[in-house]
Every structure is written in structure tokens, then in C-alpha cells.
C-alpha positions as CSV (number, residue, x, y, z in Angstrom):
1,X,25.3,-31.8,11.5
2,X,21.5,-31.3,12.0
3,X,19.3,-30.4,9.1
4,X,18.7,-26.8,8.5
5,X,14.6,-26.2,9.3
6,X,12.7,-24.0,6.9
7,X,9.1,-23.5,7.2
8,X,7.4,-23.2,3.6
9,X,4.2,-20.9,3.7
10,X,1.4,-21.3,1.2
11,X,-2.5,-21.3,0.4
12,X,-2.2,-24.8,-1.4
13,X,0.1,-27.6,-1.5
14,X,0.0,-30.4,-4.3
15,X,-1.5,-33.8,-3.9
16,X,-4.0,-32.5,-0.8
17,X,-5.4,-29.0,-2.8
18,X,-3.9,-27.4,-5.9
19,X,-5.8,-24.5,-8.2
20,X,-2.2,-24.1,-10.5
21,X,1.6,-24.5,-10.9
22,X,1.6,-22.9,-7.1
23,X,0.6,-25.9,-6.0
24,X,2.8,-28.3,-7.7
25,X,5.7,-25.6,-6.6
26,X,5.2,-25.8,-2.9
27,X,4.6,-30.1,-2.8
28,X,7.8,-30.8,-5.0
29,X,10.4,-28.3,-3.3
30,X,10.2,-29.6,0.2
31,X,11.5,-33.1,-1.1
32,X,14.0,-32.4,-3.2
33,X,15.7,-30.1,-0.9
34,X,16.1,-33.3,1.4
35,X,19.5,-34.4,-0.4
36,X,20.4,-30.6,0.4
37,X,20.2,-31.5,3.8
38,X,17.3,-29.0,4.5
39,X,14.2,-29.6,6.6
40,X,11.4,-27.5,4.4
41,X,8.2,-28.7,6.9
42,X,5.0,-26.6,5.0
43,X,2.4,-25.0,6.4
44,X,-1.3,-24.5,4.9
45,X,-4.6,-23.7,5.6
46,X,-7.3,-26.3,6.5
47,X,-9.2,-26.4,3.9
48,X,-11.8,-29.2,3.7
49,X,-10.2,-31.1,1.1
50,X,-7.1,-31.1,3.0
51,X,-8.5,-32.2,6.0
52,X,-10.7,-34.9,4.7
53,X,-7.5,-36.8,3.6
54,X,-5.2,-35.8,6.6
55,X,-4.6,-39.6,8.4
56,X,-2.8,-39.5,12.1
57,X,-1.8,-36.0,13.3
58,X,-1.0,-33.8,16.5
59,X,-1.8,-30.5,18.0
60,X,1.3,-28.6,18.0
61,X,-0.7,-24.8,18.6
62,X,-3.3,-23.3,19.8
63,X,-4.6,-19.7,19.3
64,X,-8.0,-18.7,21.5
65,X,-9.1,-16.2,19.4
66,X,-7.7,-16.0,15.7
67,X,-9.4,-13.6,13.2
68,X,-12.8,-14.4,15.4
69,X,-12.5,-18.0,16.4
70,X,-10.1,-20.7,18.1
71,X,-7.4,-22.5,15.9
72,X,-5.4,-25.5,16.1
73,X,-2.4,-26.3,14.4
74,X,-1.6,-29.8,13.2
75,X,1.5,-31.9,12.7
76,X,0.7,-34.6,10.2
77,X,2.9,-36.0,7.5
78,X,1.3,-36.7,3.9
79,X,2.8,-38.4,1.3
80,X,6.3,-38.0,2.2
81,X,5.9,-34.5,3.1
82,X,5.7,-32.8,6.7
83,X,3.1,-30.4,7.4
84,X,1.9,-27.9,9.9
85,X,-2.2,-27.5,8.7
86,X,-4.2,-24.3,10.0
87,X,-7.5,-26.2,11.8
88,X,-9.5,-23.0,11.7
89,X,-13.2,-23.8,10.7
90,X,-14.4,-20.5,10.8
91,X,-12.1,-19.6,8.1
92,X,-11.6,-22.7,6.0
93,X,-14.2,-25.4,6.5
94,X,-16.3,-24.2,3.5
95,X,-17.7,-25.2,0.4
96,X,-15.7,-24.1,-2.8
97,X,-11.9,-23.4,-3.5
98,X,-9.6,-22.0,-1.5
99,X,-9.8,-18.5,-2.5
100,X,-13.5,-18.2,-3.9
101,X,-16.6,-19.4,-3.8
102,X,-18.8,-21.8,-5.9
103,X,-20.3,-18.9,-7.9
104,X,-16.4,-18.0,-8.4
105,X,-16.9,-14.6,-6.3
106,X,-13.4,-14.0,-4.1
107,X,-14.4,-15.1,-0.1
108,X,-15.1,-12.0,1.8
109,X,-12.7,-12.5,4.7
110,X,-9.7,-13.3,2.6
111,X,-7.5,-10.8,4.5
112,X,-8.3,-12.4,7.7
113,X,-8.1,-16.2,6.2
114,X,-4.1,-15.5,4.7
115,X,-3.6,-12.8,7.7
116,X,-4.2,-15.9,9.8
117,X,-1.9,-18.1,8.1
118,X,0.9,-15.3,8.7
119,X,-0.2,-15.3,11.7
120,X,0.7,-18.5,12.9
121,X,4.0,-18.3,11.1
122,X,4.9,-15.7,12.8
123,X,4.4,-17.8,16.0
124,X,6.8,-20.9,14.4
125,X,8.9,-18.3,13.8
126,X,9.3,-16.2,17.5
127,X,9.8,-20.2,19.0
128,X,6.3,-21.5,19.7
129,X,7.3,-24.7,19.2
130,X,10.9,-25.3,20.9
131,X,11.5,-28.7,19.7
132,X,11.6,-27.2,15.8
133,X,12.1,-23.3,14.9
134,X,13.0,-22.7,11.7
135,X,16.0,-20.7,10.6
136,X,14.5,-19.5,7.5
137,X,10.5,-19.2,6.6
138,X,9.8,-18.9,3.0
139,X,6.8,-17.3,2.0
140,X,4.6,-18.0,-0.9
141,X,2.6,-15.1,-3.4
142,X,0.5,-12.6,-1.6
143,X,-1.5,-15.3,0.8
144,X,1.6,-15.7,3.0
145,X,3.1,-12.4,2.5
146,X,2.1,-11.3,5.9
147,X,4.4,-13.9,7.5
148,X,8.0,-12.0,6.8
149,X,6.1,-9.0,7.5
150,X,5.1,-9.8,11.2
151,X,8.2,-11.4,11.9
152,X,9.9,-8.1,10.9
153,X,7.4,-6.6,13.3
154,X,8.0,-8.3,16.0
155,X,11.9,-7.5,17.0
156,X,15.2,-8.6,16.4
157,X,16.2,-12.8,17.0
158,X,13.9,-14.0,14.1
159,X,14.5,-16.0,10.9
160,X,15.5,-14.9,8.0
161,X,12.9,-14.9,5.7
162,X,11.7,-15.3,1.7
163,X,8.9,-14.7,-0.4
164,X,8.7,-16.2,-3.6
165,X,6.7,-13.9,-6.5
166,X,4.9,-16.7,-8.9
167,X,2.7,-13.8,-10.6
168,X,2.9,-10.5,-9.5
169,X,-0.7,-9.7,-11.0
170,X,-2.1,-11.1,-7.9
171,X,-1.3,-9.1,-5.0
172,X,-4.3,-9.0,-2.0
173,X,-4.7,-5.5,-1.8
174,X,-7.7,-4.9,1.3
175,X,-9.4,-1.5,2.5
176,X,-6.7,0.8,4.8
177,X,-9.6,0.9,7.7
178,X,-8.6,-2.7,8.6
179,X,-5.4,-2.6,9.6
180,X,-6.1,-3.3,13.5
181,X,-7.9,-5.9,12.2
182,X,-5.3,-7.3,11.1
183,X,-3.3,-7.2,13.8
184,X,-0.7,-4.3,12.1
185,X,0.4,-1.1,13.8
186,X,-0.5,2.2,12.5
187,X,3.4,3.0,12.1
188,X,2.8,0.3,9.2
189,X,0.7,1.9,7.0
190,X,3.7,3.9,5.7
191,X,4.8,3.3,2.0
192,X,8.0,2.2,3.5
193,X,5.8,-0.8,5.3
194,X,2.5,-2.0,4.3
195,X,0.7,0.8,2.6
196,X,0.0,0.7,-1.3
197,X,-1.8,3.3,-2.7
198,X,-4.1,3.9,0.2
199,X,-4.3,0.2,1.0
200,X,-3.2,-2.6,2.6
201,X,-1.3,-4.2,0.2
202,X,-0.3,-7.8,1.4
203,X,2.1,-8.8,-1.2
204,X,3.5,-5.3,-1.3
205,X,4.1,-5.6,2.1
206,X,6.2,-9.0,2.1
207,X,8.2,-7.7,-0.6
208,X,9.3,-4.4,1.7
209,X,10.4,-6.5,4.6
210,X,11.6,-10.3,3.1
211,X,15.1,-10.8,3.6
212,X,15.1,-12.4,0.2
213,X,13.0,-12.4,-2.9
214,X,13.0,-14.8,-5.1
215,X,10.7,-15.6,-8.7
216,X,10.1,-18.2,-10.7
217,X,12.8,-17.6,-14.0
218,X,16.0,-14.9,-14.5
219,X,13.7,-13.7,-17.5
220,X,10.6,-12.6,-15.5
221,X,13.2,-11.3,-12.3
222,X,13.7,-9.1,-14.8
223,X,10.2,-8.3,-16.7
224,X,8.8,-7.2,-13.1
225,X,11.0,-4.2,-12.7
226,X,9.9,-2.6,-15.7
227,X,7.1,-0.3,-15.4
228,X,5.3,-2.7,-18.4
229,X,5.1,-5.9,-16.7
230,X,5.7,-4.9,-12.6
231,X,1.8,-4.0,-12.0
232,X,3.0,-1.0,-9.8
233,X,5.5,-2.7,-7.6
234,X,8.4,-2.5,-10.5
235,X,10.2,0.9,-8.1
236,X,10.3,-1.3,-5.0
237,X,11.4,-4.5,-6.9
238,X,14.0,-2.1,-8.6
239,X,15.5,-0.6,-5.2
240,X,15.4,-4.0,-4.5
241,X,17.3,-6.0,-7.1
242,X,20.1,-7.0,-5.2
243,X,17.4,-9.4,-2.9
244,X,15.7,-10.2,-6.0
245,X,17.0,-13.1,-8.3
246,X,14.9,-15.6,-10.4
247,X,15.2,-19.5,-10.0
248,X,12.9,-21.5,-12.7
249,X,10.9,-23.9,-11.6
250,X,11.4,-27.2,-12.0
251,X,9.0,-30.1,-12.3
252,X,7.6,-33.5,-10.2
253,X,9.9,-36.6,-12.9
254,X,8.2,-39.3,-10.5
255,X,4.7,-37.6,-11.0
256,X,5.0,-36.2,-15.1
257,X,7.2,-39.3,-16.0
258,X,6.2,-41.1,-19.4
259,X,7.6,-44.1,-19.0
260,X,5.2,-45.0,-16.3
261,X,2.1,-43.0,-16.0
262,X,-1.1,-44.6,-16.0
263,X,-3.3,-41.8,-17.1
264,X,-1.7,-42.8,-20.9
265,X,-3.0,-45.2,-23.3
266,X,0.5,-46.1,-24.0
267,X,3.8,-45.6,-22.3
268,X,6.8,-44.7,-23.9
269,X,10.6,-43.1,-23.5
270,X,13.1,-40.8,-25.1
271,X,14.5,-43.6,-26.5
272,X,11.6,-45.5,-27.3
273,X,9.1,-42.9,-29.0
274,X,6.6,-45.3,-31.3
275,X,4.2,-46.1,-28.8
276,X,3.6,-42.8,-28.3
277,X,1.0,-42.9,-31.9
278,X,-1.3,-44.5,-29.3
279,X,-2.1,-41.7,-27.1
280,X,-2.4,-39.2,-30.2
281,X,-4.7,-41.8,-31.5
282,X,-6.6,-42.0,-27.7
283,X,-6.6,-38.2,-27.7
284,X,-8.2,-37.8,-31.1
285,X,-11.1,-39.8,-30.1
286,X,-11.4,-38.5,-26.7
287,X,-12.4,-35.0,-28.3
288,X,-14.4,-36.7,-31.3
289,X,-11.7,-35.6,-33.6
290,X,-11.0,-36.8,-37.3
291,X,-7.8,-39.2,-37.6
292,X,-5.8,-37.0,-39.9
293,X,-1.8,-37.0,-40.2
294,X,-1.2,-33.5,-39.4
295,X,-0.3,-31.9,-36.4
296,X,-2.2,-32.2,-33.2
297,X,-1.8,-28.9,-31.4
298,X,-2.6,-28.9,-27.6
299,X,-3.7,-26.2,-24.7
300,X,-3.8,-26.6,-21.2
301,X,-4.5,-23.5,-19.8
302,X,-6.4,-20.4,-17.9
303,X,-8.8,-18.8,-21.1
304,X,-7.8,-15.5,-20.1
305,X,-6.3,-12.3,-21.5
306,X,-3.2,-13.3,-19.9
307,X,-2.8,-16.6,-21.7
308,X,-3.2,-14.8,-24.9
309,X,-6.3,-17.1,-26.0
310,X,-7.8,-13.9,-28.0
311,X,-5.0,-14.7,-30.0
312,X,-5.0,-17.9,-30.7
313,X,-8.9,-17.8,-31.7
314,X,-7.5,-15.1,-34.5
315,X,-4.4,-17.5,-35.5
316,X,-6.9,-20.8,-35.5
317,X,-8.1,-20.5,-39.3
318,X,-4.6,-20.7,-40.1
319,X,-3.7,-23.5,-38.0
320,X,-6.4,-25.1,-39.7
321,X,-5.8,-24.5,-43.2
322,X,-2.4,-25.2,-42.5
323,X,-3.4,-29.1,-41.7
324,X,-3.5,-28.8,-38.0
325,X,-6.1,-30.0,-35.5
326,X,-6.1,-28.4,-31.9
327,X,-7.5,-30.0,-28.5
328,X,-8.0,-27.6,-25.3
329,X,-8.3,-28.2,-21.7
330,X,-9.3,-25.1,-19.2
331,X,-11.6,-22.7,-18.0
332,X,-11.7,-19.2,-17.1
333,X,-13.1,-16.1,-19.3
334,X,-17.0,-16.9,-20.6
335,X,-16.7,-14.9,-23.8
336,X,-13.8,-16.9,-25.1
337,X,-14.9,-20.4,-23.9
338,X,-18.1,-19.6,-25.9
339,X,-15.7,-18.5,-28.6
340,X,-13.9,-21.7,-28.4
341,X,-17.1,-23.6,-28.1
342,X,-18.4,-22.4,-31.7
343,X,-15.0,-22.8,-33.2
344,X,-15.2,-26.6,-32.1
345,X,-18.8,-26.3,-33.8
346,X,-17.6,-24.5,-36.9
347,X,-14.6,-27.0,-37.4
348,X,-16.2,-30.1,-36.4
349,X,-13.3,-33.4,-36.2
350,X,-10.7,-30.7,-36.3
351,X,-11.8,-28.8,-32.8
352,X,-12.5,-30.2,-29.7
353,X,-12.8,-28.4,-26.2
354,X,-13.4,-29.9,-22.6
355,X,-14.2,-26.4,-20.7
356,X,-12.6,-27.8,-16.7
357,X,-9.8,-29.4,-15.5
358,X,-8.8,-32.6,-15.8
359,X,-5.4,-33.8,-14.2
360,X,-5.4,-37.6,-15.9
361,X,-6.8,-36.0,-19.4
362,X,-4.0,-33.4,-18.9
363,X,-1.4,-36.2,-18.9
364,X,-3.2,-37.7,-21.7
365,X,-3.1,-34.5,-23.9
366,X,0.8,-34.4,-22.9
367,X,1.3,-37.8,-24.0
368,X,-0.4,-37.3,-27.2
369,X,-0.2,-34.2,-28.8
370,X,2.2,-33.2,-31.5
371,X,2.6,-29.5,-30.3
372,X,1.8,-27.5,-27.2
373,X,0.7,-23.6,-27.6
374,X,1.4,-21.1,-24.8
375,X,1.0,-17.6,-26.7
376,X,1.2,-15.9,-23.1
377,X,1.4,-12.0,-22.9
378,X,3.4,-13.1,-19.3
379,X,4.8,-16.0,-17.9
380,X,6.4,-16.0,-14.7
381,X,7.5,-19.3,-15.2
382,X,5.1,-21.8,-17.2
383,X,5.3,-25.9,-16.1
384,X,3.0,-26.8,-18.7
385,X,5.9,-26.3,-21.2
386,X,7.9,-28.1,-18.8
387,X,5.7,-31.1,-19.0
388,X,5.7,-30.9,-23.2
389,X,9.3,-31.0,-22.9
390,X,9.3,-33.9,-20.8
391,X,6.7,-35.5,-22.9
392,X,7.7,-34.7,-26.6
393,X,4.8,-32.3,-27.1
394,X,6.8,-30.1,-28.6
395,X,6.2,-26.1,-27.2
396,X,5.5,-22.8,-29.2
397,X,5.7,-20.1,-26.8
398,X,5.8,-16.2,-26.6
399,X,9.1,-15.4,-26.1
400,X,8.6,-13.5,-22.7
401,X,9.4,-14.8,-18.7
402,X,9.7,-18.6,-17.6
403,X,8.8,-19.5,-21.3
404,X,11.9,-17.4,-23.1
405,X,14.4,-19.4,-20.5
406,X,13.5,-22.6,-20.9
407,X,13.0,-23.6,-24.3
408,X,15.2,-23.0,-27.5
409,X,13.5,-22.0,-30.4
410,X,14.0,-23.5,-33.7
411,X,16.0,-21.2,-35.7
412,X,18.5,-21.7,-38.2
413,X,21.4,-21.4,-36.1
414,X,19.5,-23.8,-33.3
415,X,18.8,-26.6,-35.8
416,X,22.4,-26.6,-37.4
417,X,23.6,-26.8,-33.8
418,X,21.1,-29.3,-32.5
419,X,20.1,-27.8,-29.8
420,X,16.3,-27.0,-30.8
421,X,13.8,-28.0,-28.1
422,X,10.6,-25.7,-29.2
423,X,9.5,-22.5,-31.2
424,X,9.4,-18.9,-29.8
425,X,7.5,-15.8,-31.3
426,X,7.9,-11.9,-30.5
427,X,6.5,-9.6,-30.3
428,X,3.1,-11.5,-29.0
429,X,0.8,-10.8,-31.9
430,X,-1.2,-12.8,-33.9
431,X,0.7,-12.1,-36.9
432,X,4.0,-13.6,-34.6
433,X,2.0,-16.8,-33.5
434,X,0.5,-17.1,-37.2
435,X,4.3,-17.6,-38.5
436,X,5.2,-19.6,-35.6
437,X,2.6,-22.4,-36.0
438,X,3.7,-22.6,-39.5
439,X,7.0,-23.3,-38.8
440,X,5.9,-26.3,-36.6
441,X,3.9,-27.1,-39.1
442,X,6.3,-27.3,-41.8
443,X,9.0,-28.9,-39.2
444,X,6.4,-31.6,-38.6
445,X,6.8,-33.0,-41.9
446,X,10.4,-33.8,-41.3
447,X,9.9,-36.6,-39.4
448,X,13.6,-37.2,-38.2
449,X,14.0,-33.7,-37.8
450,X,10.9,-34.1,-35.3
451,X,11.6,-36.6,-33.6
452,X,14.9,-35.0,-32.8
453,X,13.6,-31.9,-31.6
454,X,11.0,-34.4,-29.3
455,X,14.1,-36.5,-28.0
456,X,16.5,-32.9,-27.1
457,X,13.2,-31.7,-25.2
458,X,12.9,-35.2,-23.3
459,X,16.4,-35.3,-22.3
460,X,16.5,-32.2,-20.8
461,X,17.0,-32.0,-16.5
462,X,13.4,-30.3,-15.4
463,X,13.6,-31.9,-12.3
464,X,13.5,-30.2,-9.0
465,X,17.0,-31.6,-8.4
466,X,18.7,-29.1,-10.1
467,X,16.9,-26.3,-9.3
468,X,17.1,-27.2,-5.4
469,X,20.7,-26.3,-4.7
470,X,19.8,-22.5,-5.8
471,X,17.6,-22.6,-2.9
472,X,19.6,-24.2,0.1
473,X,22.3,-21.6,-1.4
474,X,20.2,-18.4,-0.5
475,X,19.1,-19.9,2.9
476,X,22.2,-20.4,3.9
477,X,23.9,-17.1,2.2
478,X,21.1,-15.9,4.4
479,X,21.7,-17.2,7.3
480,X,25.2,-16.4,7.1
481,X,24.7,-12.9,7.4
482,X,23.6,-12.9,10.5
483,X,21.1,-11.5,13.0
484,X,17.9,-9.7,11.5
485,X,17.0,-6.0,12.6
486,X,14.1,-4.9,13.5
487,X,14.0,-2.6,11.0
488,X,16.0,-2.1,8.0
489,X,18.6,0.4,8.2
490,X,17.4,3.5,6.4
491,X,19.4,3.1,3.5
492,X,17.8,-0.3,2.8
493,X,14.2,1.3,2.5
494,X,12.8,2.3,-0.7
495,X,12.6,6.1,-1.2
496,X,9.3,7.6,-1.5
497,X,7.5,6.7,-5.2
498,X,7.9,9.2,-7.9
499,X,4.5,9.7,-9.5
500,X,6.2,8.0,-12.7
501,X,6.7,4.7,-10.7
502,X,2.9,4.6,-10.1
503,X,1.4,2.2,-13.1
504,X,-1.0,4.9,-15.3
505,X,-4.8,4.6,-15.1
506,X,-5.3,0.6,-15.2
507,X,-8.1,-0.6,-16.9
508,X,-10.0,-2.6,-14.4
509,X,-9.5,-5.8,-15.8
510,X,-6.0,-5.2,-15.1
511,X,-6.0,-4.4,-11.3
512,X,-4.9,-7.7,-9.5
513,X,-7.5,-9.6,-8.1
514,X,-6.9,-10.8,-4.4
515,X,-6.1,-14.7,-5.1
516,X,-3.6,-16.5,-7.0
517,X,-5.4,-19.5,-8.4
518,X,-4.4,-17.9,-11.4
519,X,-0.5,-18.2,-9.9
520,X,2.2,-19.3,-13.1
């Protein structure tokens, strides 16, 4: 019995280019849904730093005139993973990151540079190449939402087809006047189709006409159809529940493995935890910080609203005065990474920054840290918990999405029981995240108790193993239901918006932006 073929869509693919857990999603899926017998082959735009480390590949397409200039398509194989790379220079060969510039301002042809990348999906899908169509092409966040939506376009005798939501605050949303542009018919711009309130709405628009909808935890499938947390798409994604289900994410164990990765000072295992002083010790001095016993705390993350950094700068006076130290990797808003700079300055040996990203020092501050803090307004999913669990950095997270499903907090009832990996607060305040921290920090002191917390969180399966059977199980309940209409029947279409499904006045800061670097 043949392999079933699915064609994974996405703007970035982890080793060749990665901005977030998107990334490290769509290069870890594809091999562990081998031993489910299924042929995921992915297909990504040709950005420079994916070409520069391409080896050996083949032309497999050709489109004349794409979005205003030729294209080939590749076949190359990278690292154990097949891929299908979008050579089009006049929308990828660029300096900067896949979705902005070098000044950090969004590329001005983004509908055209992910409308192209549907595009040519859409072609994989219809039988462009003979030799491998696949049966099922699962889309990827708002980049590659156009690819279920021209294959629903196009007619009956197409795959099935899936998008996956990793944040729903990014949704590509690009002026209504360029809809020929983008190769869309004017019965489209319908809100049972691609409109969204008086634009094109990509992500919108993959949602309305995927087979199959999937996100990134049970918590957050839920979150998103509430008018609070589903950024004006909750009354589509309610009328849509029954496509919709959540599968969390799992993580790379070959890649995020303690007992063998370089990037530490010291290796160590579950069963084997002493070495791991080392790394705290290497991590302390790698930020200039003090060598003093109590808990190193730890963030890896966006600075952003979203994140919940505004609290932790209010909560930080407490984590010091409680005896703590804290070390942070990331980038994003200026106002707090200035914030965070003077707090480094005001708390010199207990507060050091490093304002970037740094995949090795990442590892490093996973290896080392007592504590990891995610105080996160949302979280479709979260891997960086993921990672502390793997590592022994023990989480304290908000108790919302991805982060509420995958870690146990340390209540009464969980430490009599044993089964305490982490610490959740709600509601996410400062006042919640004050009293969590100080619960770590008195649970710190208790070294056994510690350590058992650490070894629970280490011996827990994140790998994508177990999360890769939920997928093969919707492509084939998929494909089991047959041939794919045109159109959806007219009971399958959402009824016209009430006014109250329509979010209320946004502030601009919370409109989504059209990228998803920010993605989980």
C-alpha cells in the first residue's frame, strides 16, 4: 500500500528559515508522520537563505508570468525532508526576513508573494505534476491560506484540504481593489468567500473553504470562538466547530534533547540531573550575573503586549526581593526592551538582557535556568514551555491556550498526587503572576520536591510522535468522505454576520498585522 501524499504549505520551514515555533511546526511534522505511512513533501518560498543552502535539485514547474515574473519550482531534499521551493526572484530574492524588511516595515507585495505560493499549490493540487498529486494539502497561517481557497475555486476532483491556525492575530488582510490581482473572481468577494470587512482577507478566506481546520491545543480551539480571543473570525470558527479541533504541538527530541546537545556547558538526563549546576553556572556568567543560590528565572520570547512582558516588568521587584535573578532572550516592542534594559541597569548581577535571538544561547538558557516565565495574555500553543519541560526549567505560565494544556500546575491536590510539572496563574494580572513566582520560589527551596517536579516535566512525551497519529487520522477521515464540491452545499456556509459577531472598535495595536513571524 502506497504512502498517502500530502503537500504541507508554509512561509518558513525549520533548519533552512524559521522567525518562530511556525517554523519548527512545519520541519518536525513531515518526519514524524513517516511511521504513519504518510508522504508530507513541503512547499516554501525561495527565500535567499533557503536557496543559498539548497544542494542538488530539479525543476518540477514552471509558471511564465507569476504575480509579474517567471517562476520555477524545485524538488530538492534537505535534511531528511522533501521539498517543493518557489524559485521566484522577483518575489523572494531580497534582503531581510521573510515577511519584512530590514527596517522591520511588512514587504509591500506580500499579497502577491503568499498569493503566489497558493498559487502553485493549487497547480500540485489540479495534477501538475502526475508522477506525485497529493490527496490532501495542508495549509499553514494566513501565508498559504489562499491554497484551499483556489483549489475550492477551481471545480470538483481536488484534494481535500487543511489549514492549520498557529495565531489567529495574524491574518493578511489586503485592499478589496486587488482581487483580479490576485487571481480571484468577483463572485469571491462575498462574506461567504473571501471578503472581510471590505477586504480581502487571506486567512479568513482559507478558513471558509478548508475541508478541515485544525490549531495548535484543545484549549485555544476553544478560546478562538469566543468573541474575546477570536479577532473577528470567532462567528465563522463557531459555525464551523465541527471542522475545527485542536492538536498541540509537539516538539523536535533529536534537536531539544539534553543528553546530547552541544550548545550546553554540560549534558545531563532525567535521571542524571547534577551536571546540570554547570550550565546555570555558564548562564550566570554569560549575562554578568551574581552567583547567588536562588532561583534563576528565564524568558525566551517576543517583548510584546501579547507575551505579557508589561507584566512581568511590574512583578520583577518582587521576583527580586523574593531572591530571584532573571535572564531574557528576545526582541520586539522598543519601549519595553528599553524598560528591560534599565531594569538590568537598576539591578546590576541580578538582571541581564541580550535584546535578539540566539538559537545555541536559547538552549543554553534551557539548560540552565531554574524557572521559565511565559505570563502570555494568549497562547495558541507555546514550544518554549515545551522545551523547559524537556529540559527541567521548570514553567510558570498564564493559564490560557497551549500553555493551560500542557503543563500541570502545582497545587495542593497536584503535589499530593505527583503529578506537578509547572505553575499556572489566572486571571493574567500582575497580582496573579506576583503569587505565582512566589510559589516557585518557595518550592525551590525544597530541593527534592524540585527536583521531582524537574524529573515529572522531563519524562513527559513532547515529541511529535504522539501527536502525529491525530494528523494521519483527519487526512484519512478526510479522505474517506469522499469527492470535494465545488462549492459547499448551502447549509455548510456561514450565515451572514450579526453586527455582534463583528469584534468592537479595535485599538490599532490590536488589528492583525499581515505576517506571522509572530506565529505561537
Amino acid at each position: 500500500m502506497s504512502d498517502l501524499k500530502v503537500l504541507s504549505v508554509a512561509s518558513e520551514i525549520f533548519p533552512l528559515v524559521k522567525t518562530g515555533g511556525l517554523g519548527d511546526v512545519v520541519g518536525a511534522l513531515p518526519r514524524a508522520l513517516q511511521a504513519e505511512a504518510i508522504d508530507m513533501r513541503v512547499l516554501v518560498p525561495g527565500y535567499p537563505a533557503v536557496m543559498a543552502k539548497l544542494g542538488a535539485a530539479e525543476t518540477v514547474l514552471d509558471f511564465d508570468d507569476l504575480f509579474g515574473g517567471s517562476v520555477r519550482v524545485l524538488a530538492a531534499r534537505f535534511e531528511g525532508l522533501s521539498l517543493f521551493v518557489v524559485e521566484a526572484p522577483h518575489l523572494y530574492d531580497r534582503p531581510g526576513g521573510p515577511y519584512q524588511s530590514a527596517l522591520g516595515r511588512d514587504w509591500p507585495d506580500n499579497a502577491e508573494r503568499f498569493a503566489a505560493l497558493g498559487w502553485v499549490a493549487r497547480a500540485f493540487g489540479s495534477g501538475a505534476i502526475s508522477a506525485w498529486r497529493p490527496a490532501i494539502v495542508h495549509a499553514h497561517d494566513w501565508q498559504a491560506a489562499l491554497a484551499p481557497t483556489y483549489l475550492a475555486l477551481t471545480g470538483q476532483n481536488r484534494p481535500a484540504t487543511v489549514i492549520t491556525i498557529h495565531n489567529v492575530a495574524f491574518q493578511g488582510q489586503f485592499p478589496a481593489a486587488m482581487l483580479s490581482r490576485l487571481r480571484l473572481p468577483e463572485s469571491a468577494f462575498a462574506a461567504d468567500g473571501v471578503e472581510y470587512y471590505g477586504a480581502i482577507g487571506f486567512l479568513k478566506a482559507g478558513l471558509f473553504y478548508a475541508d478541515a481546520i485544525t490549531t495548535v491545543s484543545p484549549t485555544y480551539a476553544r478560546e478562538i470562538q469566543t468573541p474575546e480571543s477570536g479577532m473577528g473570525l470567532d462567528g465563522l470558527l463557531r459555525h464551523r466547530a465541527d471542522r475545527l479541533i485542536g492538536i498541540v504541538n509537539g516538539i523536535d527530541e533529536a534537536i531539544w534533547d539534553p543528553a546530547s546537545d552541544l550548545h550546553l556547558a554540560a549534558r545531563y538526563g532525567r535521571r542524571r540531573l547534577g551536571p546540570r549546576r554547570h550550565n546555570r553556572v555558564a548562564l550566570q556568567q554569560r549575562f554578568g550575573l551574581d552567583h547567588h543560590p536562588g532561583p534563576l528565572f528565564a524568558v525566551i520570547s517576543r517583548l510584546t503586549w501579547q507575551k505579557g512582558m508589561d507584566l512581568l516588568l511590574e512583578a520583577l521587584p518582587g521576583l527580586i526581593a523574593g531572591g530571584g535573578q532573571l535572564v531574557l532572550l528576545g526582541a520586539g516592542d522598543a519601549t519595553l526592551e528599553a524598560a528591560f534594559a534599565d531594569a538590568a541597569r537598576g539591578h546590576a548581577g541580578r538582571v541581564g538582557c541580550d535584546f535578539g535571538y540566539d538559537e545555541p544561547l536559547a538552549h543554553l538558557i534551557q539548560g540552565g535556568a531554574d524557572a521559565l516565565l511565559m505570563p502570555s495574555r494568549f497562547e495558541p500553543c507555546g514550544l518554549t514551555q515545551l522545551y523547559g519541560l524537556r529540559y527541567g526549567a521548570v514553567p510558570i505560565v498564564a493559564r490560557v491556550g497551549g500553555l493551560a494544556d500542557t503543563i500541570i500546575d502545582a497545587n495542593d491536590a497536584a503535589l499530593a498526587d505527583r503529578v506537578a510539572t509547572g505553575f499556572q496563574f489566572a486571571p493574567v494580572h500582575v497580582d496573579a503572576l506576583t503569587d505565582a513566582i512566589a510559589r516557585a520560589q518557595t518550592a525551590f527551596h525544597n530541593r527534592a520536591a524540585w527536583r521531582a517536579m524537574q524529573r515529572r516535566g522531563m519524562s513527559r512525551k513532547l515529541g511529535w510522535s504522539a501527536r502525529a497519529p491525530a494528523y494521519a487520522a483527519l487526512y484519512r477521515r478526510l479522505i474517506a468522505e469522499g469527492d470535494r464540491p465545488k462549492n459547499r452545499a448551502e447549509g455548510d456556509r456561514p450565515k451572514n454576520r450579526a453586527e455582534g459577531d463583528r469584534p468592537k472598535n479595535r485599538a490599532e495595536g490590536d488589528r492583525p498585522k499581515n505576517r506571522a513571524g509572530d506565529s505561537i
